[in-house]
TIKEDO-223366 format. One record per residue (C-alpha): residue number from 0; residue in three letters; y, x, z. Coordinates in steps of 0.02 Angstrom, whole numbers, plus 50000, padded with zeros to 5 digits. Each point is the difference from the previous one (the first is absolute). Example, Ala and Ser with C-alpha at 12.3 -4.5 7.8 and 13.67 -1.06 7.14 Angstrom:
REM TIKEDO-223366
[site 0,"Ala",[49775,50615,50390]];
[site 1,"Ser",[50172,50069,49967]];
***
This chain:
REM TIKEDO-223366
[site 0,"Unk",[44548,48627,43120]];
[site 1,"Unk",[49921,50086,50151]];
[site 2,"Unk",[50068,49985,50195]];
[site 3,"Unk",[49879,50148,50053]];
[site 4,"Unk",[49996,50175,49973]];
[site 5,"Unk",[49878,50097,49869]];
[site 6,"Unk",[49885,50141,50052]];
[site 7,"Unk",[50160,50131,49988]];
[site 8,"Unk",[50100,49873,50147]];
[site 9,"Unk",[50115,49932,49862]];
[site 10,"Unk",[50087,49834,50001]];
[site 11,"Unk",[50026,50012,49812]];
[site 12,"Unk",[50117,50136,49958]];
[site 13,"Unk",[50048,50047,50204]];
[site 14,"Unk",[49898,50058,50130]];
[site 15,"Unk",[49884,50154,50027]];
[site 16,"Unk",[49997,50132,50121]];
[site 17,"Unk",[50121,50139,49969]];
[site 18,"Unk",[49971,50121,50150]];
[site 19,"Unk",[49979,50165,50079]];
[site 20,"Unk",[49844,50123,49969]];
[site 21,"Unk",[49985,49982,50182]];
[site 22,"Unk",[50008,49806,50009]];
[site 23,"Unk",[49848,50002,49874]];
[site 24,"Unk",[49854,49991,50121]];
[site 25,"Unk",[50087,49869,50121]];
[site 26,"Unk",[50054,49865,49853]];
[site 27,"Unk",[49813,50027,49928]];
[site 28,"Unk",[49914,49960,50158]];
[site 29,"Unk",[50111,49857,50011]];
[site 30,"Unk",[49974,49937,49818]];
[site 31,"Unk",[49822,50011,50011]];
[site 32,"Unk",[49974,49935,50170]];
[site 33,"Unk",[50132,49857,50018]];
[site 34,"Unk",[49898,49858,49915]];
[site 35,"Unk",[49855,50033,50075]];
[site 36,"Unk",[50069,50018,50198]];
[site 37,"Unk",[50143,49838,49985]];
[site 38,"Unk",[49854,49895,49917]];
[site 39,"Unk",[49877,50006,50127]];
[site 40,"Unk",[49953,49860,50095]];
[site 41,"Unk",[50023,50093,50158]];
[site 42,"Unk",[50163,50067,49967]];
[site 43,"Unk",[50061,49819,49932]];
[site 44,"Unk",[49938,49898,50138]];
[site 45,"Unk",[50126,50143,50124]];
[site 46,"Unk",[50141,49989,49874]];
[site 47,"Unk",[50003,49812,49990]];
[site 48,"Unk",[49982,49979,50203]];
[site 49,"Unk",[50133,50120,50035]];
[site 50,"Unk",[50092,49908,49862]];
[site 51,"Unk",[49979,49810,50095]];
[site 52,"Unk",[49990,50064,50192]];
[site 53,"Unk",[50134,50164,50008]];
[site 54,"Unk",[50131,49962,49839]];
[site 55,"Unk",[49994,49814,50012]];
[site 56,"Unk",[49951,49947,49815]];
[site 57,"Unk",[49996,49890,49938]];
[site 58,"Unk",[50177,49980,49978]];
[site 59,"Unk",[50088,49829,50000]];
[site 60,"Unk",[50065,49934,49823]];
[site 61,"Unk",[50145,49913,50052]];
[site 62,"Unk",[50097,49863,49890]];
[site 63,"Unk",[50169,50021,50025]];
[site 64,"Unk",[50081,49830,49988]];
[site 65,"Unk",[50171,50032,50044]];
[site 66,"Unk",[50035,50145,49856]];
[site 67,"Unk",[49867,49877,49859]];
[site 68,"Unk",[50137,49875,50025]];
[site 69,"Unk",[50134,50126,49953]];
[site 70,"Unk",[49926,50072,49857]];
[site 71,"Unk",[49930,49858,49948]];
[site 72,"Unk",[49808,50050,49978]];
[site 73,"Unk",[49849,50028,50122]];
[site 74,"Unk",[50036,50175,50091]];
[site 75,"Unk",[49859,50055,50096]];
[site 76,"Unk",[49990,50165,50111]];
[site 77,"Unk",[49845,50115,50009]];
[site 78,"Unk",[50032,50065,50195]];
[site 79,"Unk",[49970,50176,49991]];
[site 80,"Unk",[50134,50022,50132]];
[site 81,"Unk",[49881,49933,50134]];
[site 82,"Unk",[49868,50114,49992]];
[site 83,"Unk",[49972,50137,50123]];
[site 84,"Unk",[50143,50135,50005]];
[site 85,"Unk",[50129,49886,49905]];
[site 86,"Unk",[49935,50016,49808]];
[site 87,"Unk",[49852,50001,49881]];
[site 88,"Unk",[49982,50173,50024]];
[site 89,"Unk",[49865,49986,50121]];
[site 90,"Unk",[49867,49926,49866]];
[site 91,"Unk",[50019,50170,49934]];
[site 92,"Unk",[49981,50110,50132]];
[site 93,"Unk",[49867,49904,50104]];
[site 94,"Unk",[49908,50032,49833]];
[site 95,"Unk",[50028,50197,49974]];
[site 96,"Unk",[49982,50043,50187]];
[site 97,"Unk",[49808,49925,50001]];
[site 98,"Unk",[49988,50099,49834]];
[site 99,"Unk",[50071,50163,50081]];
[site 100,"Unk",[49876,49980,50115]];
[site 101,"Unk",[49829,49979,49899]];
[site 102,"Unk",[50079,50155,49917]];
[site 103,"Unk",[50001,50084,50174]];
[site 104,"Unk",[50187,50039,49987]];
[site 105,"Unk",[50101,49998,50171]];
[site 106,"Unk",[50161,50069,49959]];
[site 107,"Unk",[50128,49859,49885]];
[site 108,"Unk",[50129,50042,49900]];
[site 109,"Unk",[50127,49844,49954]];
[site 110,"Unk",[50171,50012,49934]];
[site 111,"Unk",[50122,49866,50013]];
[site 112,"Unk",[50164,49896,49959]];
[site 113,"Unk",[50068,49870,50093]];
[site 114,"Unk",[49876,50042,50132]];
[site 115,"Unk",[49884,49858,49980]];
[site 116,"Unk",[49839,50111,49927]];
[site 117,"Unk",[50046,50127,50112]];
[site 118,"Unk",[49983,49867,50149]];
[site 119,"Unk",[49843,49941,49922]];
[site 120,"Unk",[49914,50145,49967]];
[site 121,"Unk",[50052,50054,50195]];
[site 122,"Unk",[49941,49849,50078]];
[site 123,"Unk",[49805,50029,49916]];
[site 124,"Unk",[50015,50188,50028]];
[site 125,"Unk",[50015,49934,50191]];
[site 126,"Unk",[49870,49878,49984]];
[site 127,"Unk",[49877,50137,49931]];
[site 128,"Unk",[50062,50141,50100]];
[site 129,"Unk",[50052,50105,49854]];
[site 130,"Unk",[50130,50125,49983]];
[site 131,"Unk",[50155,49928,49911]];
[site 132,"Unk",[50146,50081,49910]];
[site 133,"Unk",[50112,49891,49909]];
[site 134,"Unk",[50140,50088,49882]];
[site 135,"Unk",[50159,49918,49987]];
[site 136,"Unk",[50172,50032,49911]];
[site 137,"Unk",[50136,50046,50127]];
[site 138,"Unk",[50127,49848,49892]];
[site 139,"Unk",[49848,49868,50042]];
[site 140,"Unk",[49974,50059,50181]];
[site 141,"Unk",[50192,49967,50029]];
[site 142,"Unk",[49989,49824,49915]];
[site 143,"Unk",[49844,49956,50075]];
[site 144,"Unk",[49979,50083,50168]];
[site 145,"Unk",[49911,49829,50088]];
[site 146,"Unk",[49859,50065,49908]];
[site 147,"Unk",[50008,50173,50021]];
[site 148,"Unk",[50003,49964,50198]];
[site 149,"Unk",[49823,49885,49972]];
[site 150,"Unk",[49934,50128,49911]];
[site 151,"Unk",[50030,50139,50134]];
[site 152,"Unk",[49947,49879,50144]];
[site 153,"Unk",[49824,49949,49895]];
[site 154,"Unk",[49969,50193,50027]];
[site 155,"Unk",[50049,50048,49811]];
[site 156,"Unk",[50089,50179,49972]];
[site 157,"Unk",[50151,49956,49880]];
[site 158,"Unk",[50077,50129,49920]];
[site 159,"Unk",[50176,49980,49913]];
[site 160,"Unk",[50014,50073,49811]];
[site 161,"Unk",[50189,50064,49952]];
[site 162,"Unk",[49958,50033,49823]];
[site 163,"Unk",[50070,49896,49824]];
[site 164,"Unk",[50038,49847,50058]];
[site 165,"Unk",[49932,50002,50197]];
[site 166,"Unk",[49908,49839,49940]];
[site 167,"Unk",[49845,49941,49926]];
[site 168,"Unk",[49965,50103,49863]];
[site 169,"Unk",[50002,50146,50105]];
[site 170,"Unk",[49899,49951,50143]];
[site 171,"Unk",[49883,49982,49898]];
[site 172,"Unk",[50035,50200,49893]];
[site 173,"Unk",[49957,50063,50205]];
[site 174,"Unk",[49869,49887,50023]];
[site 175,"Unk",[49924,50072,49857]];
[site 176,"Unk",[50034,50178,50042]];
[site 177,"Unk",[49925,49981,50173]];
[site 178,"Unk",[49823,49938,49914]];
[site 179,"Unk",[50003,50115,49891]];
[site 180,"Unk",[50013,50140,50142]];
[site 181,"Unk",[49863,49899,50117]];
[site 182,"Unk",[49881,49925,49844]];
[site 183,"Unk",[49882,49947,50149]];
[site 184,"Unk",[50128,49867,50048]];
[site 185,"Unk",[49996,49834,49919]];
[site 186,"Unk",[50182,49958,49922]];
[site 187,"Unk",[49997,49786,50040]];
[site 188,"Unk",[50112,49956,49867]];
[site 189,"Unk",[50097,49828,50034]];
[site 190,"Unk",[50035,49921,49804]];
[site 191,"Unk",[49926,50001,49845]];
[site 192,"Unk",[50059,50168,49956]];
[site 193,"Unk",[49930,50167,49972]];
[site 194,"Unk",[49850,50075,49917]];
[site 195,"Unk",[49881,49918,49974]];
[site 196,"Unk",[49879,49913,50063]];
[site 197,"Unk",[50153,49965,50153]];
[site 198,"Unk",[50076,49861,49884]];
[site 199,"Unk",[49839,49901,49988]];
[site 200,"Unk",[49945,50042,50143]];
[site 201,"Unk",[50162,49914,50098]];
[site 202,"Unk",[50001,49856,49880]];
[site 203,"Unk",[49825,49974,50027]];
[site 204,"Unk",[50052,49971,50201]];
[site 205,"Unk",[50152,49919,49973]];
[site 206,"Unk",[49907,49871,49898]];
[site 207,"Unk",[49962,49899,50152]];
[site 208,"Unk",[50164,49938,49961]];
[site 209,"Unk",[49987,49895,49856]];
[site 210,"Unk",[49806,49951,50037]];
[site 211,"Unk",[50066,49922,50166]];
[site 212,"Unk",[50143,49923,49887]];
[site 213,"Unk",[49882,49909,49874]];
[site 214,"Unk",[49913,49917,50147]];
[site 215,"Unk",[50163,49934,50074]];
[site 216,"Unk",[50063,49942,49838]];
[site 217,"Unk",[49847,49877,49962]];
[site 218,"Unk",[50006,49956,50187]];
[site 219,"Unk",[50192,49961,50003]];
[site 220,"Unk",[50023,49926,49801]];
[site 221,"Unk",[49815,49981,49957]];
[site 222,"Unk",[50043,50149,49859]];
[site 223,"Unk",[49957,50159,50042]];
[site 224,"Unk",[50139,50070,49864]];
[site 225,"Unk",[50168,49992,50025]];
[site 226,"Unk",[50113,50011,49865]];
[site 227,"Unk",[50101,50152,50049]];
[site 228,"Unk",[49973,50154,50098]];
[site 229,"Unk",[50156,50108,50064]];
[site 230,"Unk",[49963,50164,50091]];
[site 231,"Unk",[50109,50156,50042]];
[site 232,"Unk",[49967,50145,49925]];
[site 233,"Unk",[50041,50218,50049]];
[site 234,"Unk",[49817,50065,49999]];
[site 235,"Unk",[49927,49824,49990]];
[site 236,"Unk",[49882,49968,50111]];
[site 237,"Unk",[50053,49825,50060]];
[site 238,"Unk",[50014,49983,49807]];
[site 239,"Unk",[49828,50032,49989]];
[site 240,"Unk",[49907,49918,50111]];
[site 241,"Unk",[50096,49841,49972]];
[site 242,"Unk",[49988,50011,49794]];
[site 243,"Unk",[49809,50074,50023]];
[site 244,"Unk",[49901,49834,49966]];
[site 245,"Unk",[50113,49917,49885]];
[site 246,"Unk",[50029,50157,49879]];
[site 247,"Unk",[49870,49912,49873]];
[site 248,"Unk",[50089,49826,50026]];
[site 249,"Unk",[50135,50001,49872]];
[site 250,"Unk",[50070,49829,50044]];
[site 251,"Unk",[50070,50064,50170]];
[site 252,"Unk",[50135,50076,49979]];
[site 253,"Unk",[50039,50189,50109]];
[site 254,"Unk",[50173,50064,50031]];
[site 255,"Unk",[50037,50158,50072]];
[site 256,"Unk",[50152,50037,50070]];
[site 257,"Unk",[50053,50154,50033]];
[site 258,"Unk",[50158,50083,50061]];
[site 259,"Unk",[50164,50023,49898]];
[site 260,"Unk",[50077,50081,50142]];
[site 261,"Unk",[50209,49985,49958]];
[site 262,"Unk",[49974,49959,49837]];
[site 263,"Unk",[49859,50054,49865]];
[site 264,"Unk",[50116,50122,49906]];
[site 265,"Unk",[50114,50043,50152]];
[site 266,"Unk",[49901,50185,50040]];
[site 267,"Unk",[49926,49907,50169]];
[site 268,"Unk",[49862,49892,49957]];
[site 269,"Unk",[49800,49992,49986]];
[site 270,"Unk",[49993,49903,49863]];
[site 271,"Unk",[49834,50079,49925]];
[site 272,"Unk",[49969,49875,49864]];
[site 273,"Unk",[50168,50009,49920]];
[site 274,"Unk",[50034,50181,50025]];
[site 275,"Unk",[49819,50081,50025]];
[site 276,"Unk",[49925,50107,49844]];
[site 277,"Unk",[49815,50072,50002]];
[site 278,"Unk",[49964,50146,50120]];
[site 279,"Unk",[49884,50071,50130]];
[site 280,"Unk",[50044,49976,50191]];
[site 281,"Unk",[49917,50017,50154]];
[site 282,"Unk",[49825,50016,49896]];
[site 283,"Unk",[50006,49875,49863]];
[site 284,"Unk",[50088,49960,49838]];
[site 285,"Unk",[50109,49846,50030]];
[site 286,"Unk",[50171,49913,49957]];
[site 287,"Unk",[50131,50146,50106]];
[site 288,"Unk",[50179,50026,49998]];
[site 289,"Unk",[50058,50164,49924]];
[site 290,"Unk",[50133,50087,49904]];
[site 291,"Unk",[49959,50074,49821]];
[site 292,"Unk",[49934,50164,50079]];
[site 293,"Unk",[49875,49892,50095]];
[site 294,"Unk",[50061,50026,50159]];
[site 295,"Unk",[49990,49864,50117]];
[site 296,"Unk",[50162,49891,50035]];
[site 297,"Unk",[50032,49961,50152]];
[site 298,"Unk",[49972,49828,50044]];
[site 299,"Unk",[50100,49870,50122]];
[site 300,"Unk",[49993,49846,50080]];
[site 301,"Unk",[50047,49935,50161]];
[site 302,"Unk",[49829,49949,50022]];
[site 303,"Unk",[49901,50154,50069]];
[site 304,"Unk",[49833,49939,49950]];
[site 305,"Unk",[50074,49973,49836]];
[site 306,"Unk",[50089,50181,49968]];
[site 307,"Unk",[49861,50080,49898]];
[site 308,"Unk",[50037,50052,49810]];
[site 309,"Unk",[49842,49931,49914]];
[site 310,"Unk",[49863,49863,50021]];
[site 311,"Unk",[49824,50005,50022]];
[site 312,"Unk",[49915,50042,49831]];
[site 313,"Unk",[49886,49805,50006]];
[site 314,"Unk",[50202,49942,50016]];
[site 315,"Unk",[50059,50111,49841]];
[site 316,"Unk",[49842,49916,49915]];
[site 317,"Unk",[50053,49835,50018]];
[site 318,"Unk",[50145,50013,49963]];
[site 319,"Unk",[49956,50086,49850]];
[site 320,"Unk",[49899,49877,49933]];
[site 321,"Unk",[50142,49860,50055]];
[site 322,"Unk",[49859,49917,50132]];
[site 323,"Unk",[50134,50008,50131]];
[site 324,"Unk",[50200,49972,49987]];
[site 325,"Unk",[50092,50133,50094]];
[site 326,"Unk",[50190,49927,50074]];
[site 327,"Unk",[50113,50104,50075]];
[site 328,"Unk",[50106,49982,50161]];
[site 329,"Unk",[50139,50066,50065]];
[site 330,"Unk",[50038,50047,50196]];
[site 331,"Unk",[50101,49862,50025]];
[site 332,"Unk",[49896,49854,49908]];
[site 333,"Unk",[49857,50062,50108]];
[site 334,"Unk",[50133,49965,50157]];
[site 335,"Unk",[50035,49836,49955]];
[site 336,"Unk",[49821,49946,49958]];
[site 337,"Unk",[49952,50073,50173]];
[site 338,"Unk",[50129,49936,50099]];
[site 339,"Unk",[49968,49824,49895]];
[site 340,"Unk",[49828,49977,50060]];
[site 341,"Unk",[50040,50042,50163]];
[site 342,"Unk",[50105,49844,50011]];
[site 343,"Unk",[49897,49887,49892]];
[site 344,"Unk",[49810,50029,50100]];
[site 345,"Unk",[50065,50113,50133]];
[site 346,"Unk",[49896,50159,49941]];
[site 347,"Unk",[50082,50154,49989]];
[site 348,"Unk",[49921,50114,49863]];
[site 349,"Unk",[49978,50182,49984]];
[site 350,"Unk",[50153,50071,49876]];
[site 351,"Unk",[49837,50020,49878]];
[site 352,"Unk",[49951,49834,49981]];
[site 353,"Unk",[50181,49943,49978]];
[site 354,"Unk",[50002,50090,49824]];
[site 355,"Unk",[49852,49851,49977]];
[site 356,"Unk",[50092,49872,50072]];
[site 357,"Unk",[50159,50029,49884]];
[site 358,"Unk",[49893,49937,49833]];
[site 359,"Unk",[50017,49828,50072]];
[site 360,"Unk",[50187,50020,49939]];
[site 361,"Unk",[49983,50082,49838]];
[site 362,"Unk",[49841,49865,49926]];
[site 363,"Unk",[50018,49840,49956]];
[site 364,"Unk",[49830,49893,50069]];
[site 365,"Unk",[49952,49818,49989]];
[site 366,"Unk",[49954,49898,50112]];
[site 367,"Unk",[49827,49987,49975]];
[site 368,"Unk",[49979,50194,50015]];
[site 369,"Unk",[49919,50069,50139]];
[site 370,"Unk",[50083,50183,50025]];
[site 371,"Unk",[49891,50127,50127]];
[site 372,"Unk",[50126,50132,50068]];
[site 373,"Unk",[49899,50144,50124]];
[site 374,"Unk",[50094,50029,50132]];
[site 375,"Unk",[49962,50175,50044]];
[site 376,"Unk",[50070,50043,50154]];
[site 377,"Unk",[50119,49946,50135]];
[site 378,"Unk",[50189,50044,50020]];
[site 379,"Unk",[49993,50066,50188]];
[site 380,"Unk",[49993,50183,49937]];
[site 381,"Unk",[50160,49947,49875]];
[site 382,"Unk",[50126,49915,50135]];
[site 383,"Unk",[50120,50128,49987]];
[site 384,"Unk",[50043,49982,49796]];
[site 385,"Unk",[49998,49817,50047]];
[site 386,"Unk",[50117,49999,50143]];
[site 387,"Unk",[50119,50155,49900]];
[site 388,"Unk",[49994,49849,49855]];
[site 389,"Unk",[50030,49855,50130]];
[site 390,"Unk",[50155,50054,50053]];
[site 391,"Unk",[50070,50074,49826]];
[site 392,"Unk",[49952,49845,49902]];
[site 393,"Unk",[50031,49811,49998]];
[site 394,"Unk",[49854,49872,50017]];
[site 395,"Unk",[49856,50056,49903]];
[site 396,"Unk",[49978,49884,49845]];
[site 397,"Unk",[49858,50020,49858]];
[site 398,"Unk",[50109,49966,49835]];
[site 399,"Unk",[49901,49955,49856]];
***
């Protein structure tokens, strides 16, 4: 079983680039070029500074007593949340903005979802003094508007999308259109999503994740394996880079957990695994949800970084080859698990890495076990849901 694409940019049967006539030239350049430019020694010694002295890695791994004791295992938290702009999406962007550059590109294209790419790909665009547009659905501007207000103040142009669903998805259908319209722009995609090389390409940076999380495991349990993995999972990126060096490893465990919205079969969910079928979007063939016509279905979840109706095709491979278990979790699970830890360790986490969180009620562990869960992002950008669920709900609980 392979982890890494083939000459054609498949992960098994998903992947590829499926694109425009007048994308051609830019995804070539960036196909043959990539490799070469992000493994220099040059451009890794600037990545890996601005990685320590601007984002703040490495990131803490942080045993979390108070909710091991609950569960009864050894819960340990990968703290994405404390990097640079809130969320892991700065490995990512630090990494394509010094790539956009040795390609001599100065204007950056970036769609986003709950705002957090969007914020990251703004606040390197500033550092680099590039132009910066940032597409984002109209639904996700309303939910999410802390971020939209970063965005405009790091300098970024945002521009609201009222098509489908006003979310995700179709950010990123206008974030497509507008490089296909300026091909001299470079389009800084923020998961692991799109044609390829883009998939490997973010993985590759997001990686930093689980090579920093190997060294913290030996350091902290003198075993740089733990037993179980969790991750959230729309696109995947956070996925990805926190899977990435333990793919091969098939005693530890990965769970995705991705977003059932109101319930898997109730018409509002984002439940990819469960109700995704083959078919090409945004570039590559991948796990999407669509009716029999093969039109996409709209996807939902309260969780704006979350509301996207497929997963990144490296995702569809794994979990087409059973390496990774996907669970799914509702809205309100993803409430209570948020709301949990926030009284437990006094962390509130991003609506995203709730859906993670939530596993801990749905699997049984041991004691012995030594469960990783990445926590992606922080909840500041999310206080509304939490305070609309506050004062509608009783204390949160996490029922097994």
């Amino acid at each position: 079983m392979t982890y890494n694409t083939d000459k054609k940019g498949y992960y098994g049967k998903f992947g590829g680039a499926y694109i425009p006539e007048m994308l051609h030239a830019n995804i070539e350049v960036l196909k043959n070029n990539y490799k070469k430019i992000t493994e220099a020694k040059n451009f890794q010694k600037e990545y890996r500074q601005l990685l320590k002295d601007y984002a703040g890695r490495p990131t803490p791994l942080y045993f979390a007593s108070r909710l091991s004791e609950h569960f009864k295992t050894n819960v340990f938290l990968k703290r994405e949340d404390l990097c640079h702009t809130g969320a892991h999406k700065i490995n990512n962007t630090i990494g394509q903005i010094l790539l956009a550059k040795k390609l001599n590109k100065t204007r950056i294209i970036a769609e986003t979802g709950a705002g957090q790419h969007g914020v990251a790909t703004a606040t390197v665009c500033a550092l680099m003094n590039m132009k910066c547009i940032v597409y984002m659905g109209e639904t996700d501007m309303k939910r999410q508007m802390p971020n939209v207000e970063r965005m405009k103040m790091l300098g970024a142009e945002v521009v609201p999308v009222y098509s489908g669903n006003k979310t995700l998805k179709d950010a990123t259908n206008e974030a497509i259109r507008d490089w296909i319209n300026n091909p001299e722009a470079y389009y800084l995609i923020g998961s692991v999503v799109g044609p390829h090389p883009y998939p490997e390409i973010v993985a590759g940076f997001q990686s930093i994740i689980s090579e920093e999380l190997k060294i913290q495991m030996k350091e902290k349990t003198g075993n740089e394996n733990p037993d179980c993995i969790i991750a959230c999972i729309g696109g995947g990126s956070n996925a990805a880079g926190i899977f990435y060096h333990y793919l091969k490893n098939k005693k530890v465990k990965l769970i995705a957990a991705e977003a059932a919205g109101k319930g898997i079969h109730s018409g509002f969910s984002a439940a990819t695994s469960v109700l995704g079928k083959p078919g090409i979007l945004h570039g590559s063939k991948t796990l999407i949800m669509q009716n029999e016509d093969g039109q996409i279905t709209e996807p939902y979840s309260i969780s704006a970084g979350l509301d996207y109706p497929g997963i990144g095709p490296l995702h569809a491979h794994l979990f087409d080859i059973k390496r990774v278990k996907f669970i799914s979790i509702t809205d309100n699970q993803a409430l209570k698990a948020a709301l949990f830890l926030t009284r437990m360790e006094g962390i509130i986490p991003a609506l995203e890495t709730a859906h993670a969180l939530a596993c801990l009620g749905k699997i049984k562990f041991t004691k012995k076990e030594k469960v990783v869960i990445n926590l992606s992002g922080r909840g500041d950008k999310d206080l509304e849901a939490y305070i609309k669920f506050i004062k509608n709900k009783k204390q949160p609980q996490i029922h097994r």
